[in-house]
KOLZA-438054 format. One record per residue (C-alpha): residue in three letters; y, z, x. Coordinates in steps of 0.5 Angstrom, whole numbers, padded with zeros to 4 digits, always signed. Layout:
ALAYZX;...
//
This chain:
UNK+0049+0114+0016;UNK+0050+0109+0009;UNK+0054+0104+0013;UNK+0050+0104+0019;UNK+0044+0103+0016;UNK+0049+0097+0012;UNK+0050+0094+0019;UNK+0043+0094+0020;UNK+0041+0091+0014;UNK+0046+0085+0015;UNK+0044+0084+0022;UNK+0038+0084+0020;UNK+0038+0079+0015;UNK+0041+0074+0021;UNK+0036+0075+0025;UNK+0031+0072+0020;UNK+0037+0066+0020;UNK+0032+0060+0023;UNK+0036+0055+0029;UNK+0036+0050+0022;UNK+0038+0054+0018;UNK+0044+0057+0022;UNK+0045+0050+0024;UNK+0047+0047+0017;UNK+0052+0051+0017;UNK+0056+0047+0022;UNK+0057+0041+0019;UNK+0062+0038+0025;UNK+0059+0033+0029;UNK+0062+0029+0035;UNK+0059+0022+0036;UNK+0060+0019+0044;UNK+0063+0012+0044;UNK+0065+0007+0050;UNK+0071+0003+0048;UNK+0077+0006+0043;UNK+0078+0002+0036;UNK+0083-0003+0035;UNK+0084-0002+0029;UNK+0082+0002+0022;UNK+0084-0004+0018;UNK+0077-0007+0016;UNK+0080-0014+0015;UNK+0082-0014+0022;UNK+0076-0011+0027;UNK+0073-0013+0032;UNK+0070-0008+0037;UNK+0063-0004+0034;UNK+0067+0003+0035;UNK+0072+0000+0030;UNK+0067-0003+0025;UNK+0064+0003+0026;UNK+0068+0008+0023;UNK+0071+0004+0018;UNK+0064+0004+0015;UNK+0066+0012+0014;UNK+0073+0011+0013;UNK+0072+0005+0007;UNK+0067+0002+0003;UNK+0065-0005+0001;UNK+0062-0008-0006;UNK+0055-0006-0003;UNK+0052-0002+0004;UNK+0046-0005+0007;UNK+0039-0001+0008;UNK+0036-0001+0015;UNK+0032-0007+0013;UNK+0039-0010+0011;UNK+0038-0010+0004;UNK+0044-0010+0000;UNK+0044-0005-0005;UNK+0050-0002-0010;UNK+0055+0002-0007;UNK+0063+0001-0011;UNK+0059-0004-0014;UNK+0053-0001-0019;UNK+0051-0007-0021;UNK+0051-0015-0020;UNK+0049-0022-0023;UNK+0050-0030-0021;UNK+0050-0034-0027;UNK+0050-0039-0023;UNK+0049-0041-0015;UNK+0056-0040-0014;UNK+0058-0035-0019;UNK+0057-0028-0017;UNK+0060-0023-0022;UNK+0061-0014-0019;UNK+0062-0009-0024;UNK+0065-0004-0021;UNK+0063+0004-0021;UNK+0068+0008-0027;UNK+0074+0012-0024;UNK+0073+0010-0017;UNK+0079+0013-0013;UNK+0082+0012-0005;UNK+0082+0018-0002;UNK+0089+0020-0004;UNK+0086+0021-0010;UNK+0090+0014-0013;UNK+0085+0009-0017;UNK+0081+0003-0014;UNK+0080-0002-0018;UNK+0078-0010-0019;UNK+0086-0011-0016;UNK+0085-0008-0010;UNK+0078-0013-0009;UNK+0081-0019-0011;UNK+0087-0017-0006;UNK+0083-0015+0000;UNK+0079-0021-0001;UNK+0085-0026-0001;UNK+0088-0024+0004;UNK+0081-0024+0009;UNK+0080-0031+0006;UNK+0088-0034+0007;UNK+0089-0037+0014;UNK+0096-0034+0015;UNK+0092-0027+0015;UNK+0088-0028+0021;UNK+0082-0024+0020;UNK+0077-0025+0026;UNK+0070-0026+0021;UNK+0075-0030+0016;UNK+0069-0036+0017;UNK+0065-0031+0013;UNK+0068-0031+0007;UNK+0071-0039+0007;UNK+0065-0041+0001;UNK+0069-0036-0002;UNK+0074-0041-0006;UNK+0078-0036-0012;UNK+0077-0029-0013;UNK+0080-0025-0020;UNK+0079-0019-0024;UNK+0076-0020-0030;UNK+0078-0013-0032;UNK+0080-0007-0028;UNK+0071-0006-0027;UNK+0070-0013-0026;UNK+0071-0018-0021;UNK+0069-0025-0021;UNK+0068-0029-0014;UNK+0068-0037-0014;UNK+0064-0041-0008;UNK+0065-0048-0006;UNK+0057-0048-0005;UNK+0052-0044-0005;UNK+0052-0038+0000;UNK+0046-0034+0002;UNK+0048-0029+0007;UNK+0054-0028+0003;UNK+0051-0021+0001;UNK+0050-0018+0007;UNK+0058-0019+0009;UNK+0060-0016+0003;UNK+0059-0009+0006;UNK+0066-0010+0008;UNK+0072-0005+0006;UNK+0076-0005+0001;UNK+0083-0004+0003;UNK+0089-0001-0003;UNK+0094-0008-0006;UNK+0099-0002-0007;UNK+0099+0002+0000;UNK+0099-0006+0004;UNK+0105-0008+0000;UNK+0108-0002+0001;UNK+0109-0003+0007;UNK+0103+0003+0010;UNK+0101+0001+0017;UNK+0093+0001+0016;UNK+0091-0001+0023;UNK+0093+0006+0024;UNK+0095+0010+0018;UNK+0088+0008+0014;UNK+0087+0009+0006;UNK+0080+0008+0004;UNK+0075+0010-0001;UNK+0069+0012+0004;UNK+0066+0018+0006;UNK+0070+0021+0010;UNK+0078+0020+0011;UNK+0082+0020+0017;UNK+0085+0026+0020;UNK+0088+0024+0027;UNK+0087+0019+0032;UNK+0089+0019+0040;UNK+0089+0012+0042;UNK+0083+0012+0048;UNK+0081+0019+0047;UNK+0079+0021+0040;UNK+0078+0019+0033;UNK+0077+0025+0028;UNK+0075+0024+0020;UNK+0073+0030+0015;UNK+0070+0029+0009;UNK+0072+0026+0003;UNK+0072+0029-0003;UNK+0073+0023-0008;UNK+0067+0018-0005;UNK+0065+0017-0012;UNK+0057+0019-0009;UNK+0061+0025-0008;UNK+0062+0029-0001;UNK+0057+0028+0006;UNK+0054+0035+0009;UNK+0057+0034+0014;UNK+0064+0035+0014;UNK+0067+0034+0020;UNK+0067+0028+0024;UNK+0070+0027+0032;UNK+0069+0020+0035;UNK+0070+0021+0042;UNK+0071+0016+0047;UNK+0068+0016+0054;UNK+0069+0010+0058;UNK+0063+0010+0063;UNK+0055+0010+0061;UNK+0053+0015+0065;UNK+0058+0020+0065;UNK+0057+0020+0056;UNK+0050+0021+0057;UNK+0051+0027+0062;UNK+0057+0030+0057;UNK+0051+0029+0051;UNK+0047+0033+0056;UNK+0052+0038+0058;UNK+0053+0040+0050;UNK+0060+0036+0049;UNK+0057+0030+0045;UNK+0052+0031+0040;UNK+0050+0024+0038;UNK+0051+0018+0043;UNK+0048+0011+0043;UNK+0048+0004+0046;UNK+0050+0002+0050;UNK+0046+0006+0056;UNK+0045+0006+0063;UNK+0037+0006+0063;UNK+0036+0011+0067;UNK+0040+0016+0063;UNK+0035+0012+0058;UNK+0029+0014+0061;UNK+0030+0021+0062;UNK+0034+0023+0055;UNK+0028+0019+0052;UNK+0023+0025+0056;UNK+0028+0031+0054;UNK+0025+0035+0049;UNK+0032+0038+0047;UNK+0033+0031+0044;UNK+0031+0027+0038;UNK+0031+0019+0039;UNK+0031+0013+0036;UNK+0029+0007+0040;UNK+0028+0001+0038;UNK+0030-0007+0037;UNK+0037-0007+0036;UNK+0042-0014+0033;UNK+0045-0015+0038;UNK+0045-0020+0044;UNK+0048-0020+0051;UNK+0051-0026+0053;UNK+0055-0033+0058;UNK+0061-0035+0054;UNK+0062-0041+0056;UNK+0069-0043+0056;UNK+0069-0051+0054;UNK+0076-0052+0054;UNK+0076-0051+0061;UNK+0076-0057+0065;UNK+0070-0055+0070;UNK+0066-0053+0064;UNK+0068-0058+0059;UNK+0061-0063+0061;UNK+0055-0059+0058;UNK+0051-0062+0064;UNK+0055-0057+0069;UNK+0054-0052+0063;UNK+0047-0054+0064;UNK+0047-0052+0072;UNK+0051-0046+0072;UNK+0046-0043+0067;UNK+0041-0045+0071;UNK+0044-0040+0076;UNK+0043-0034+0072;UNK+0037-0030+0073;UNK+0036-0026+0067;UNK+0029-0023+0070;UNK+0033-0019+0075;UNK+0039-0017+0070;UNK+0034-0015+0064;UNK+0028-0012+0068;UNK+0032-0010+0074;UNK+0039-0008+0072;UNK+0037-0006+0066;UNK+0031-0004+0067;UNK+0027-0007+0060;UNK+0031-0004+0055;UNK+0033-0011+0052;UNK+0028-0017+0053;UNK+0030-0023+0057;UNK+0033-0029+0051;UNK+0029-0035+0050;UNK+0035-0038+0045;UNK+0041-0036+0041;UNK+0037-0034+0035;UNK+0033-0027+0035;UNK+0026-0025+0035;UNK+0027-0021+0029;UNK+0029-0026+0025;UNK+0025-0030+0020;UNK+0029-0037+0023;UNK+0026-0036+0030;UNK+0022-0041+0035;UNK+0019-0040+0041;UNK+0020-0047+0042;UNK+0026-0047+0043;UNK+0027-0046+0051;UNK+0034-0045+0054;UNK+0034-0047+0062;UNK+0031-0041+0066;UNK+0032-0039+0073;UNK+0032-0044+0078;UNK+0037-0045+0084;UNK+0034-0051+0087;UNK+0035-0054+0079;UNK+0042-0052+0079;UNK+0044-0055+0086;UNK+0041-0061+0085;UNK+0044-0061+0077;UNK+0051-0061+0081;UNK+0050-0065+0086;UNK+0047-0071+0080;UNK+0055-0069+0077;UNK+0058-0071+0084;UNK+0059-0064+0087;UNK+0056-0064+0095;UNK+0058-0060+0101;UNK+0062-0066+0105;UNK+0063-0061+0110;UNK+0058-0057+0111;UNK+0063-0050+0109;UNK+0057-0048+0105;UNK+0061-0049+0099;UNK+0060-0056+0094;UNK+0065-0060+0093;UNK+0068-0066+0089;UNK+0074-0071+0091;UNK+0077-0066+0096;UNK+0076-0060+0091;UNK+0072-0055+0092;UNK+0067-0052+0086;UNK+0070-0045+0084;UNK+0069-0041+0078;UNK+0071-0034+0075;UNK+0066-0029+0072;UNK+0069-0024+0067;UNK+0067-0018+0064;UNK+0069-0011+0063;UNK+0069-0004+0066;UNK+0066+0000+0061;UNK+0059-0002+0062;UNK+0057-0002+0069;UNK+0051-0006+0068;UNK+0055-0012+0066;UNK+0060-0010+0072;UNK+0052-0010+0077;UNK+0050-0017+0073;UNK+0056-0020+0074;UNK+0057-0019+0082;UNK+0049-0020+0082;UNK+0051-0027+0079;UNK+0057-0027+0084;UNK+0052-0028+0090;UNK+0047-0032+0086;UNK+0052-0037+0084;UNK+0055-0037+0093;UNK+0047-0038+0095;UNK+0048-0044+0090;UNK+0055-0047+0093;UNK+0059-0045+0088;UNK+0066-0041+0090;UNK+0065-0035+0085;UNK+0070-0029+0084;UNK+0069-0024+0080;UNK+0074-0020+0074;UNK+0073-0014+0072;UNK+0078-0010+0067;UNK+0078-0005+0061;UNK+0075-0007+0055;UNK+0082-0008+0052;UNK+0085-0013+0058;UNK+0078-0017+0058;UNK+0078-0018+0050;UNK+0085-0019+0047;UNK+0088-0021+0053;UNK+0083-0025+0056;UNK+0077-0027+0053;UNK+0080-0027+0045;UNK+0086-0032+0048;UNK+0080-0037+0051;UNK+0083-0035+0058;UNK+0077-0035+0061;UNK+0072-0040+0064;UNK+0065-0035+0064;UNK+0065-0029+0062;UNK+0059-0024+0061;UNK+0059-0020+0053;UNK+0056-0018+0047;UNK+0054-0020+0039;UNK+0052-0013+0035;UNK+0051-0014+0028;UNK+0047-0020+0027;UNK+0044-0019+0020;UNK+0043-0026+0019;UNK+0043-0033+0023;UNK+0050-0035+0020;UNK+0053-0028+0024;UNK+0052-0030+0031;UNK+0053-0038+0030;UNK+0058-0040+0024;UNK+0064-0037+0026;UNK+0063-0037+0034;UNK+0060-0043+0034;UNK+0063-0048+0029;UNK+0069-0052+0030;UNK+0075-0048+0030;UNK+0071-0042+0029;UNK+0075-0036+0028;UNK+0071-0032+0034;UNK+0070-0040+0038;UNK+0074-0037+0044;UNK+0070-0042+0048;UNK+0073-0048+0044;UNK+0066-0051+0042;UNK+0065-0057+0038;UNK+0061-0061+0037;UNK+0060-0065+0029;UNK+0051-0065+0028;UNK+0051-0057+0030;UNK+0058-0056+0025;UNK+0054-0060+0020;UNK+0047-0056+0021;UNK+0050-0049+0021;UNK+0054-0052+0014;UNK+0047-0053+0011;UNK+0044-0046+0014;UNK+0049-0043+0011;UNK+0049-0047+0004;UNK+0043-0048+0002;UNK+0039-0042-0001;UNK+0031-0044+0001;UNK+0031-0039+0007;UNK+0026-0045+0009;UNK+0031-0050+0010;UNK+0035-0045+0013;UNK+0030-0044+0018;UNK+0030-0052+0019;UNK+0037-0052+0020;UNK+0038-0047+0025;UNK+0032-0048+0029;UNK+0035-0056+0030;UNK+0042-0053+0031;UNK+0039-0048+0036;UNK+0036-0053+0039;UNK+0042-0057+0041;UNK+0046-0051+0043;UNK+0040-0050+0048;UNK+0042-0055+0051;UNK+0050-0056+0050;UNK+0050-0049+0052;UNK+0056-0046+0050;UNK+0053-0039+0050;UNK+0047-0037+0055;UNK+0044-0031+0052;UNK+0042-0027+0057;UNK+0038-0022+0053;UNK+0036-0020+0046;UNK+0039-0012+0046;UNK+0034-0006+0045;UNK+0038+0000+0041;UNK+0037+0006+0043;UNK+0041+0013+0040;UNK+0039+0021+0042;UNK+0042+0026+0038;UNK+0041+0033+0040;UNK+0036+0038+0037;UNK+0036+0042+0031;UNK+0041+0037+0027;UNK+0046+0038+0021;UNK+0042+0033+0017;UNK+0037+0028+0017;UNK+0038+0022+0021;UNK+0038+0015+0018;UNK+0039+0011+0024;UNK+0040+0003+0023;UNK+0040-0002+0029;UNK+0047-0004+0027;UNK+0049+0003+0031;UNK+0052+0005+0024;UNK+0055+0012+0023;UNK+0053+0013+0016;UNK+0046+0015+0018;UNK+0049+0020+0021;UNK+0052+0025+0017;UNK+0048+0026+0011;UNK+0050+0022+0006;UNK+0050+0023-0001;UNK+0045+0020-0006;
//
């Protein structure tokens, strides 16, 4: 009788457990993504999912809020002396995850390497201000710049990676040795990414302590493994319909809201077709963005009037890129020489026919829908176009990164200030310019921007620049992204959400 009255008593006091509390107990959590990571070498991504998890694995001197400010994260405090002196002092008995010390070394180490032209890292432009790098003592690390830099701080959310386990020989694209919140515990190329806690985060250990980043490919089928239970957080990119009907679903929560992102024409100048900024022009002219945004993509993002966001303080709604007009973009091809001689249907010029390729990758099908719709618009018009459609790796690496295409359809995310979307993708030799744009004024312009520390001669530099690039055109901007992330309900922790689709927020972070 004792014992059963025991029984009863333990079986009562789990009864009383609400759905919360009986939920905080389970501290895994598994994130639905589109495409695999690259790499898990900070210095090295390219791929939100790889950016992404990285942010859990490593830690930069700083972490950007929501709202983008910057505030402490290795580094407790920070000065600048002067406009190009910027001085951080490093938290006290900082440790990668192994348990070996991080110090003023191991910055200086990660930043050389990202700033040295033979290290090739993709976002180095973000980081050429930076002319010397030293430690000052084991907790202080001195950075010396060219020229004033405003965004600077903003970029150096980056990862700090281990001088010892790099020259060690330790392979951290796939065997990672970060300071962040969580560690690397498996990865299986193109399926998951799995990551626990890490005890020695100086801020100590998330609430959640275990973390599945799971890779499924197709929009529609993510969104239907959330429903079905498999996933417990998924975000952009959406089909809208699957946006609409999870934003209606009680059993989940949502933040939907103005994202940092574009989707965009890259433009590849180097090609000979494409090198004419007028043939540019009338190739723009032929992408409907009203029927892509509000019919593909069924209003989750906003049609784009230029490169620079709404959100930022930089933007103009002066600034007009070419909109939708077939007959334009004809008569725009005709003035360039290009007629139907032959009366095929197909324009023409010194006994070539105008043919073009459009590219984009198969993860997405609403891309993969824009572009075939772009494909018959582009036929109505006279142009021969074919379609390529490959995965996201195919597309990226081989393809896009080695500026093999001519016209290809993707996207920029985290764009947390003008300079994000415009340096390096835009100015000569870029390291993201896969588009082999060049252009002296623009390059001069976007200098200014980024030097000058008068957010109103910022703006002045980046609306001139932007109002060149709207009419040179290596990038159409199709549209400015929404963002949208549904986690299931109850959740282990409070969701912090940033628009830059960031995991932090989603396990509990340390205070």
């Amino acid at each position: 009788m004792k014992s059963l009255l025991l029984l009863a008593t333990a079986l009562g006091g789990l009864a009383l457990l609400s759905p919360q509390a009986a939920l905080a107990q389970d501290t895994k959590i598994t994130i639905g993504t589109d495409v695999d990571a690259g790499t898990l070498d900070p210095r090295l991504t390219t791929d939100t999912t790889a950016y992404r998890t990285v942010d859990l694995i490593y830690a930069g001197l700083v972490t950007l809020t929501p709202s983008l400010e910057a505030k402490p994260d290795l580094a407790e405090s920070w000065e600048s002396p002067d406009p190009t002196t910027y001085i951080f002092h490093l938290r006290k008995g900082l440790k990668f995850s192994d348990g070996s010390p991080l110090t003023a070394d191991d910055v200086v180490y990660t930043f050389t390497t990202i700033t040295d032209p033979k290290f090739n890292a993709p976002d180095r432009g973000l980081y050429s201000p930076i002319t010397k790098v030293e430690a000052v003592d084991p907790d202080t690390v001195k950075f010396t710049l060219n020229a004033p830099y405003a965004p600077l701080l903003s970029y150096l959310d980056k990862g700090i990676v281990s001088k010892a386990a790099a020259e060690s020989g330790r392979d951290l694209a796939t065997n990672p040795l970060g300071e962040g919140p969580m560690t690397l515990k498996n990865w299986t190329r193109g399926d998951n990414i799995e990551l626990v806690a890490n005890p020695n985060y100086w801020a100590g250990s998330p609430k959640v302590t275990d973390v599945v980043v799971k890779i499924v490919g197709d929009n529609s089928a993510r969104a239907q493994a959330f429903e079905a239970g498999d996933l417990d957080v998924i975000q952009s990119p959406l089909s809208p319909n699957d946006i609409k009907r999870l934003e209606a679903d009680t059993r989940f929560g949502n933040v939907i809201e103005a994202g940092l992102g574009v989707t965009y024409i890259n433009f590849n100048t180097k090609d000979p077709l494409l090198a004419d900024a007028g043939m540019r022009q009338a190739f723009s002219m032929l992408i409907d963005q009203n029927s892509i945004v509000n019919d593909i993509y069924q209003g989750v993002d906003k049609v784009a009037t230029s490169i620079i966001l709404p959100s930022s303080w930089a933007f103009s709604p002066d600034i007009k890129q070419p909109t939708f007009d077939v007959a334009g973009a004809v008569a725009k091809f005709n003035e360039l020489g290009w007629k139907d001689t032959d009366g095929d249907g197909i324009l023409d010029k010194d006994g070539k026919k105008l043919t073009v390729t459009i590219a984009t990758h198969s993860e997405d099908p609403n891309r993969v829908q824009a572009v075939e719709l772009e494909q018959a618009i582009f036929q109505s018009a006279g142009v021969d176009a074919k379609v390529q459609i490959s995965d996201w790796p195919s597309f990226s690496t081989n393809y896009v990164m080695k500026s093999e295409h001519q016209i290809a359809l993707l996207g920029w995310l985290n764009i947390v200030d003008p300079d994000r979307l415009l340096f390096n993708q835009l100015s000569t030799g870029g390291a993201t310019n896969w588009g082999g744009y060049s252009n002296p004024e623009v390059d001069k312009l976007l200098q200014l921007g980024r030097s000058s520390l008068d957010q109103a001669a910022r703006k002045d530099a980046y609306q001139k620049a932007a109002k060149i690039l709207a009419s040179d055109l290596p990038y159409y901007i199709i549209s400015d992204q929404g963002y949208q992330l549904f986690y299931k309900k109850p959740f282990p922790v409070d969701v912090d959400v940033t628009p830059r689709g960031n995991f932090r927020g989603l396990i509990g972070m340390p205070k």
